[in-house]
TORZA-217229 format. One record per residue (C-alpha): residue number from 1; x, y, z; residue in one letter. Coordinates in steps of 0.001 Angstrom, whole numbers, plus 500000, padded with zeros to 6 digits. Layout:
# residues N
{atom NUM {X Y Z} 'A'} ...
# end
This chain:
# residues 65
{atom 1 {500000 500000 500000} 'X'} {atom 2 {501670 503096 498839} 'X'} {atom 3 {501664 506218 500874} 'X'} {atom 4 {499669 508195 499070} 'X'} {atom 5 {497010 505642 499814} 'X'} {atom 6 {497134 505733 503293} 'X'} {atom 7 {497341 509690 503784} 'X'} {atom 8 {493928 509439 502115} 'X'} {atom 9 {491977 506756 504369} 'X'} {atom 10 {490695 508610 507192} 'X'} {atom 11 {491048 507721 510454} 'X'} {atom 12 {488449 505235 511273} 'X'} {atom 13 {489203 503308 507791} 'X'} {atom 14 {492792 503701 508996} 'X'} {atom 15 {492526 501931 512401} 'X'} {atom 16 {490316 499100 510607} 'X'} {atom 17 {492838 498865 507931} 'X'} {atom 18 {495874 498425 510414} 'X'} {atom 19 {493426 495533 512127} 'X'} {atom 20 {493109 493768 508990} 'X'} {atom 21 {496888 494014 507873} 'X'} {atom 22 {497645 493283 511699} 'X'} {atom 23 {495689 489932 511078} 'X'} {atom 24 {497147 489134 507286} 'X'} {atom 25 {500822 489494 508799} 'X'} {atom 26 {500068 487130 512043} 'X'} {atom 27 {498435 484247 509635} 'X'} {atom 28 {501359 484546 507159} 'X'} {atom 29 {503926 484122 510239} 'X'} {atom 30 {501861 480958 511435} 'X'} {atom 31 {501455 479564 507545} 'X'} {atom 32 {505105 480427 507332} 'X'} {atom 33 {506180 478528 510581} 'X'} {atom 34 {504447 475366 509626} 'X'} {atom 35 {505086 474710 505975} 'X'} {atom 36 {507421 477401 503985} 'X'} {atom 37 {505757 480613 501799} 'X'} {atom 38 {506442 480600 498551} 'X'} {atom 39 {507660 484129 498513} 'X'} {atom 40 {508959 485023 501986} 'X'} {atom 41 {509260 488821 500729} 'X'} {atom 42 {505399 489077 501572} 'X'} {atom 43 {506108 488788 504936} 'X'} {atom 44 {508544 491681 504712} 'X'} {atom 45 {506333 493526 502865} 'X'} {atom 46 {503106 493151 505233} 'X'} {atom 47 {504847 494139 508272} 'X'} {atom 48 {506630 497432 506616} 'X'} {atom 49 {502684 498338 505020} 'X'} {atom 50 {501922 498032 509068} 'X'} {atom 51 {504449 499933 509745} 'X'} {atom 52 {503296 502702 506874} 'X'} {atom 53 {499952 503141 508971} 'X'} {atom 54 {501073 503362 512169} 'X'} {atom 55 {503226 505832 511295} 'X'} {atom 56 {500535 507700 509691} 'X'} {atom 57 {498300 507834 512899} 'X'} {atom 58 {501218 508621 514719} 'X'} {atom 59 {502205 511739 512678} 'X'} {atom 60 {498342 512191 512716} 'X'} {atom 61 {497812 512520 516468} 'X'} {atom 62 {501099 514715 516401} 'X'} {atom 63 {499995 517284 514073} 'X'} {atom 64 {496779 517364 516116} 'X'} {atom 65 {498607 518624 519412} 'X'} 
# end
């Protein structure tokens, strides 16, 4: 998810999203424990797109003080 998409969620859709991505990245650690992903670069991937969002809520609540 590029940046430019997240910037334009707002912030409910944005704490939903982060849920859902949360969820994707703990099932592809499990499915990745017990039998090997095809393309481990996913997992890489889904946790830095976490990582995207929470940074967005965090600059979010900062620009808010």
């Amino acid at each position: 998810m590029a940046k430019s998409d997240i910037k334009g969620l707002s912030d409910q859709e944005l704490q939903s999203k982060i849920a859902e991505e949360k969820a994707t990245y703990s099932k592809m650690l499990l499915n990745h424990a017990i039998s090997p992903v095809e393309n481990p670069a996913q997992i890489r991937e889904q946790r830095r797109n976490v990582a995207r969002m929470l940074t967005e809520v965090n600059s979010r609540k900062k620009a808010s003080k």
